[in-house]
C-alpha positions in Angstrom: 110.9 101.6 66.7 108.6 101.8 69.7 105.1 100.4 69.6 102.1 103.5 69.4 101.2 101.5 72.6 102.8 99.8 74.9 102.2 96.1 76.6 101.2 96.0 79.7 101.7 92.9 81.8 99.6 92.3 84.9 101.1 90.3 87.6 98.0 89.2 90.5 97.6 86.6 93.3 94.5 85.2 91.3 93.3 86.7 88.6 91.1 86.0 86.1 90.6 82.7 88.8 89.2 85.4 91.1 89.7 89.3 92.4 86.2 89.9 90.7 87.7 93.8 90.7 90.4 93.5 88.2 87.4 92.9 85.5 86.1 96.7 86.3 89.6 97.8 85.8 90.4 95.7 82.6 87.1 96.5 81.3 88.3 100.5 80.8 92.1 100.1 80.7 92.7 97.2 78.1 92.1 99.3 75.2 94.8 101.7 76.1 97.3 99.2 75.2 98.5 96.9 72.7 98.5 93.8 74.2 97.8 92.6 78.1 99.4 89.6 79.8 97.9 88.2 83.1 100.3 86.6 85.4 98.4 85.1 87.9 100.3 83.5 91.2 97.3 80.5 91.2 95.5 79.3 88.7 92.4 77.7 89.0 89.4 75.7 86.8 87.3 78.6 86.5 88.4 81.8 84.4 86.8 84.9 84.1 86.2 87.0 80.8 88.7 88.9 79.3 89.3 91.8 76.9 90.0 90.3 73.3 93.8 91.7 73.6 94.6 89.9 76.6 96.1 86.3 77.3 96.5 84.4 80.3 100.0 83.7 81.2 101.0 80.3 83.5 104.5 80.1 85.2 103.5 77.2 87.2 104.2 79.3 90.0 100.9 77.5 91.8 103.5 74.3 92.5 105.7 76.2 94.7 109.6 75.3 94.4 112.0 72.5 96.1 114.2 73.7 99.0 117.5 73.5 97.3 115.9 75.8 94.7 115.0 78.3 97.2 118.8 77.8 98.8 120.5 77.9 95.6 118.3 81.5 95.0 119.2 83.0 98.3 123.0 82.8 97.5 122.6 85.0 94.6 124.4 88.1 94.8 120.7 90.3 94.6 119.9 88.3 97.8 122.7 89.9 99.3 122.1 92.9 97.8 118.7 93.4 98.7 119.3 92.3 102.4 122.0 95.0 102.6 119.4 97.7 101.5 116.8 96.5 104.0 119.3 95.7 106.9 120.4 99.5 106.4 117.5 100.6 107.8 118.2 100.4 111.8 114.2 99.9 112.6 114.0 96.9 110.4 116.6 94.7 112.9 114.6 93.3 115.3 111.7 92.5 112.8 113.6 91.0 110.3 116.1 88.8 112.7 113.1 87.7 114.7 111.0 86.4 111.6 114.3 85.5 109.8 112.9 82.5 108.1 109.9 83.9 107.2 111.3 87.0 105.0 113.8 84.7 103.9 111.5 82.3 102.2 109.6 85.3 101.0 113.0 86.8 99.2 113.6 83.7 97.6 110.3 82.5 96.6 110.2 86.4 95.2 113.9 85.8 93.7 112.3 82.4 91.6 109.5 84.5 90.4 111.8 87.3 88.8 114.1 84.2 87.6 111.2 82.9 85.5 109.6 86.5 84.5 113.2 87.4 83.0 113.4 84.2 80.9 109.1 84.6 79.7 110.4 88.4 79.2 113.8 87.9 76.9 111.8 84.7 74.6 108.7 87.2 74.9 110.5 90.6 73.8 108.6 92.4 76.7 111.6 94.0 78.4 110.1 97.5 77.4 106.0 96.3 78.8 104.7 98.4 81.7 105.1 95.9 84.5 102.2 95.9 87.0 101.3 94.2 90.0 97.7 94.6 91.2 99.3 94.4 95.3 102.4 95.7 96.7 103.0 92.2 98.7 102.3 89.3 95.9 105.0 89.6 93.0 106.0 93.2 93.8 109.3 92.0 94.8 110.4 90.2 91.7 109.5 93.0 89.8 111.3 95.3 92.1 114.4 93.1 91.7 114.1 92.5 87.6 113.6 96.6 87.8 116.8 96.9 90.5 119.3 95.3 87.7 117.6 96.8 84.5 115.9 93.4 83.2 112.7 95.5 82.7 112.7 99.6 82.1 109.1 100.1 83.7 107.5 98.6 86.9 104.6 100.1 89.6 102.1 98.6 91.8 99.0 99.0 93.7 98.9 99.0 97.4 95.9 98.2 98.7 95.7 97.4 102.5 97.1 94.0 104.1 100.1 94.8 101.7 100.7 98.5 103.1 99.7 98.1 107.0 102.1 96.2 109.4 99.5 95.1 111.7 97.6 93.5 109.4 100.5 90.9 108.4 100.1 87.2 110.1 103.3 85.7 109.3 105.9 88.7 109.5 105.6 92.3 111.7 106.4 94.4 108.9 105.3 94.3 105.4 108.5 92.3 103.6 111.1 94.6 101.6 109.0 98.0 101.5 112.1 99.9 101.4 113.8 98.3 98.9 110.1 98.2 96.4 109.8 101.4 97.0 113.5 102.5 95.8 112.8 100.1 92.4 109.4 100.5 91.4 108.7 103.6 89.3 105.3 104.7 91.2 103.2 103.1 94.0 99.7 103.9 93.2 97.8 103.3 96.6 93.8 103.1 96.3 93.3 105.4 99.5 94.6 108.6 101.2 95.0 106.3 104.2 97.2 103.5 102.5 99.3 106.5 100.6 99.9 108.6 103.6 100.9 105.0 105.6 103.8 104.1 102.8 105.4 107.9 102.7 105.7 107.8 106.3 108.1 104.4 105.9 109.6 104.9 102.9 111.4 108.1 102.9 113.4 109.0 100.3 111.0 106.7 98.4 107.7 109.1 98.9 107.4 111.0 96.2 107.0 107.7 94.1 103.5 107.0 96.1 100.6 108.3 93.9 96.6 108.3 94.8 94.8 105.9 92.1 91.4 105.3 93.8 89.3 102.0 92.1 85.9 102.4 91.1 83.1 100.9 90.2 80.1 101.0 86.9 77.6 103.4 87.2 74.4 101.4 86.7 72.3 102.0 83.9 69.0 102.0 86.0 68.0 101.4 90.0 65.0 100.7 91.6 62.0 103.3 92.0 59.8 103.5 95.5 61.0 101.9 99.2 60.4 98.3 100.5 58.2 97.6 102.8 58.9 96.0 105.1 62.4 98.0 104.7 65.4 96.0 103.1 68.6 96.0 104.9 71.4 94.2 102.6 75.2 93.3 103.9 78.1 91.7 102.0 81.0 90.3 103.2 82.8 86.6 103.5 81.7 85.1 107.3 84.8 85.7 108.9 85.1 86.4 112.6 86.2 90.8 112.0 83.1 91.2 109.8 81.1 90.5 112.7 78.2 89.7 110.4 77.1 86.9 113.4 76.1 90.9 115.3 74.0 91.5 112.5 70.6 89.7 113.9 70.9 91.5 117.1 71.1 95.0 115.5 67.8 93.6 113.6 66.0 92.8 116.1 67.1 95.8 118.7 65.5 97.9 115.7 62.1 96.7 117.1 60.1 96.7 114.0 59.5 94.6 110.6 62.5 94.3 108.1 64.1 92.1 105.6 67.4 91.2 105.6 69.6 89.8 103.2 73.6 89.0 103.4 75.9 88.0 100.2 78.9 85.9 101.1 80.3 82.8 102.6 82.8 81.7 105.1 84.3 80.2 108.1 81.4 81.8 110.4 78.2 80.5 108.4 77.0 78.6 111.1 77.2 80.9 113.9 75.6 83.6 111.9 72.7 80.7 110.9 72.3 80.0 114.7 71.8 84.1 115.5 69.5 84.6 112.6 67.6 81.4 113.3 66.7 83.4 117.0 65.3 86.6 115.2 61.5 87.2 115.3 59.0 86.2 112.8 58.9 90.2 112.0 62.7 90.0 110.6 62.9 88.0 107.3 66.3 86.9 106.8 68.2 85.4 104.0 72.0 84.2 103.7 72.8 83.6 99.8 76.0 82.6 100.1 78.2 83.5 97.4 76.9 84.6 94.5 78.8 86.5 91.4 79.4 90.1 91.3 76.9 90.3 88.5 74.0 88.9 90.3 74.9 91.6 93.6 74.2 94.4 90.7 71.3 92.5 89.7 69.5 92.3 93.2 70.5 96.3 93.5 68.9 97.3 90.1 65.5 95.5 91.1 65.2 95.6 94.7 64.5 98.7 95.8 67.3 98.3 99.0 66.8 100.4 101.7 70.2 100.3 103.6 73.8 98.4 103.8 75.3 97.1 106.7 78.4 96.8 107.9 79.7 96.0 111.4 83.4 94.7 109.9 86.3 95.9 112.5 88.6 96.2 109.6 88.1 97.5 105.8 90.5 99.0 102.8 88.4 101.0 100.9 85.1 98.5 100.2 84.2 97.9 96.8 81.0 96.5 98.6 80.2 99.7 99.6 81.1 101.7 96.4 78.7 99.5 94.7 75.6 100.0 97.2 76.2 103.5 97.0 76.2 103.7 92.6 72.7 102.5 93.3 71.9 105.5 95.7 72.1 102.9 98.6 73.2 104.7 101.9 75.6 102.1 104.3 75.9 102.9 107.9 79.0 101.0 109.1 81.8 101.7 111.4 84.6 104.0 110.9 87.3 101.6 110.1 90.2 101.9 107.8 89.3 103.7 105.0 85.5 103.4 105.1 85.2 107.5 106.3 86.8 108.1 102.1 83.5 106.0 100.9 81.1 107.1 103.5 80.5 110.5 104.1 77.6 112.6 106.1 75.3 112.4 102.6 75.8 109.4 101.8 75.4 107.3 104.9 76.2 107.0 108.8 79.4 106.6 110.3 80.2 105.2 114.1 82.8 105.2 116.3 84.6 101.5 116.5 83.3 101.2 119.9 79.5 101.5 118.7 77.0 98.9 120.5 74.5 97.3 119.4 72.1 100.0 120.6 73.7 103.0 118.6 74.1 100.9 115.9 70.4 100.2 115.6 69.1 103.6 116.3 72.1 104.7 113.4 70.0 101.7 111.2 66.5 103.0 112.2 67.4 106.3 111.4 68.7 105.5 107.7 65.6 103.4 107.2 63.2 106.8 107.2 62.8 107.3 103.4 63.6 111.0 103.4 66.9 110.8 105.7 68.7 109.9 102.8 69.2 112.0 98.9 69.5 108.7 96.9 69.7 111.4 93.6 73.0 112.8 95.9 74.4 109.4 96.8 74.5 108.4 93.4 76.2 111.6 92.5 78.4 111.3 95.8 79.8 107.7 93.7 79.9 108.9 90.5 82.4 112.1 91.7 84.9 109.7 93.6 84.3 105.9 92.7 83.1 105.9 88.8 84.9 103.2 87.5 85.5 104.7 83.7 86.8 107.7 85.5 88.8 106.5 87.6 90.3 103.8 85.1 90.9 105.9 82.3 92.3 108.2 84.8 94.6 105.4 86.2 95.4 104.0 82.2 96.9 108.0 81.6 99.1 107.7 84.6 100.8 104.8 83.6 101.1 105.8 79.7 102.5 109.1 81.0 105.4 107.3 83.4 105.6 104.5 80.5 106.3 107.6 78.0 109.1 109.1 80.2 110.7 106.3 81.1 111.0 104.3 78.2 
């Protein structure tokens, strides 16, 4: 007889070691199912909290596996199988056979995975669990494969944004195995129109399975009254060289006047973003806090009375770091990368053209600064209409209790 609810079992590169975001979701879905299981791909010594009904589940996949394993895996008759189905698509040739090794050690690595989910499956008697990978490029192929051969009767996936677009891949030009995910998951549920309408283009067939599921974030439960003076410009990102946060000072001080500025997150840049701050005027108070917890971010919102975000980041998904300014009423003015145009629209903030210079980007920053250029009452609505995190969530749990229901 089938469970009132089903299990759902949630495969993620890190989580609960780290994708803070997972813990909005979790926090709304968990309750719509009996039990959760969280298959990280790394562990690590510091866990976040999770619902009472879910369990952390380690497949050691963290140590990698030997060579011969990986051999041994890619003579399977579903390596074969699955290379057939990729290799039938013409355009996939010259990517494929130039970056041989590369998708090979993915398919096998991926091949390993399914071998160890299908033995923690059969002892576990989870063979009818929604199976759900957070990306579309971390497990997704194992699932696809366990799904391909009937091992498990329900499997979907997010796709986010370094897992959907080919040019943002490093180590292969195309995403690995798209066409043959997309034939064996039951739904892709991609967390913008831009990521969605990327996947039907290069799946074919496969389209219709490609589903909107935007993420979301709390509605806070109070925000700052009144405006800073000196104004108080806030950025978050990690210090890496396309988030251009080492621009930042410049932008300040072409503004011309008194402000305070503080940025949330680390990185590989740190220093040459110290060195450019360290050159601002004694009118610019500047802070870099490093990492800090989600938690404290909301904390700094719901006291400080912000007076704009910042972002001058070449490349975005859909930023969480902006959904969360804006549930405060925040507006961000940033450039119009990725998906960022889906988060910020002509009410809530100020978009530029990728091109923008530090000149038009400070005049687009002065301009937000004015306290009555912005409706924080209508940015907080603008949030609560697209990005609500219990809205979205619960919105996201139905889906998958509605594909689980026909399926199974």
């Amino acid at each position: 007889m089938r469970a009132e609810k089903p299990d759902l079992v949630l495969l993620s590169a890190r989580f609960p070691y780290g994708e803070a975001v997972l813990r909005n979701e979790l926090a709304v879905t968990a309750e719509r199912f009996r039990r959760v299981f969280l298959v990280p791909s790394w562990t690590g010594p510091e866990a976040a909290e999770i619902p009472a009904n879910a369990s952390v589940v380690d497949l050691g996949w963290g140590a990698g596996w030997s060579r011969a394993e990986k051999i041994e895996a890619l003579r399977s008759r579903q390596a074969s199988r699955i290379l057939r189905r990729t290799l039938r698509h013409r355009s996939n040739w010259h990517a494929y056979l130039g970056k041989a090794r590369g998708y090979l050690d993915i398919l096998a690595e991926n091949l390993l995975k399914a071998r160890d989910l299908e033995r923690w499956i059969a002892d576990s008697g989870l063979r009818d669990a929604i199976f759900y990978d957070f990306w579309f490029e971390d497990s997704t192929l194992a699932l696809a494969a366990l799904r391909d051969r009937g091992a498990i009767r329900c499997a979907v996936s997010r796709a986010h944004r370094f897992d959907v677009f080919d040019f943002m891949r490093d180590d292969v030009p195309r995403v690995p195995f798209r066409e043959f995910k997309a034939e064996s998951l039951d739904a892709i549920f991609a967390i913008s129109e831009e990521s969605a309408s990327y996947i039907r283009e290069r799946v074919g067939a496969s389209a219709g399975k490609v589903r909107l599921a935007r993420l979301g974030v709390p509605r806070p439960p109070a925000h700052p009254e009144g405006t800073a003076e000196p104004p108080l410009v806030v950025s978050c990102s990690t210090l890496i060289p396309r988030k251009r946060v080492q621009e930042v000072p410049a932008v300040l001080r072409a503004c011309g006047r008194p402000l305070r500025w503080v940025h949330f997150g680390e990185g590989s840049r740190r220093a040459g973003v110290e060195a450019a701050a360290a050159t601002l005027p004694d009118t610019v108070d500047w802070e870099l806090r490093g990492w800090v917890d989600n938690a404290a971010i909301r904390e700094f919102y719901a006291t400080e009375p912000v007076s704009a975000f910042l972002s001058l980041s070449l490349s975005e998904g859909v930023p969480v770091s902006m959904m969360e300014a804006q549930s405060f009423g925040i507006p961000v003015v940033s450039l119009a990368v990725g998906a960022v145009p889906e988060v910020v629209t002509p009410g809530t903030g100020t978009l530029l053209p990728e091109e923008a210079g530090v000149p038009e980007v400070a005049a687009a920053l002065s301009e937000a600064l004015a306290p009555e250029r912005f409706d924080r009452d209508a940015i907080r609505a603008a949030h609560a209409s697209r990005y609500d995190a219990t809205a979205n969530y619960e919105e996201f749990a139905a889906a998958l209790l509605e594909l689980w229901s026909v399926v199974i």
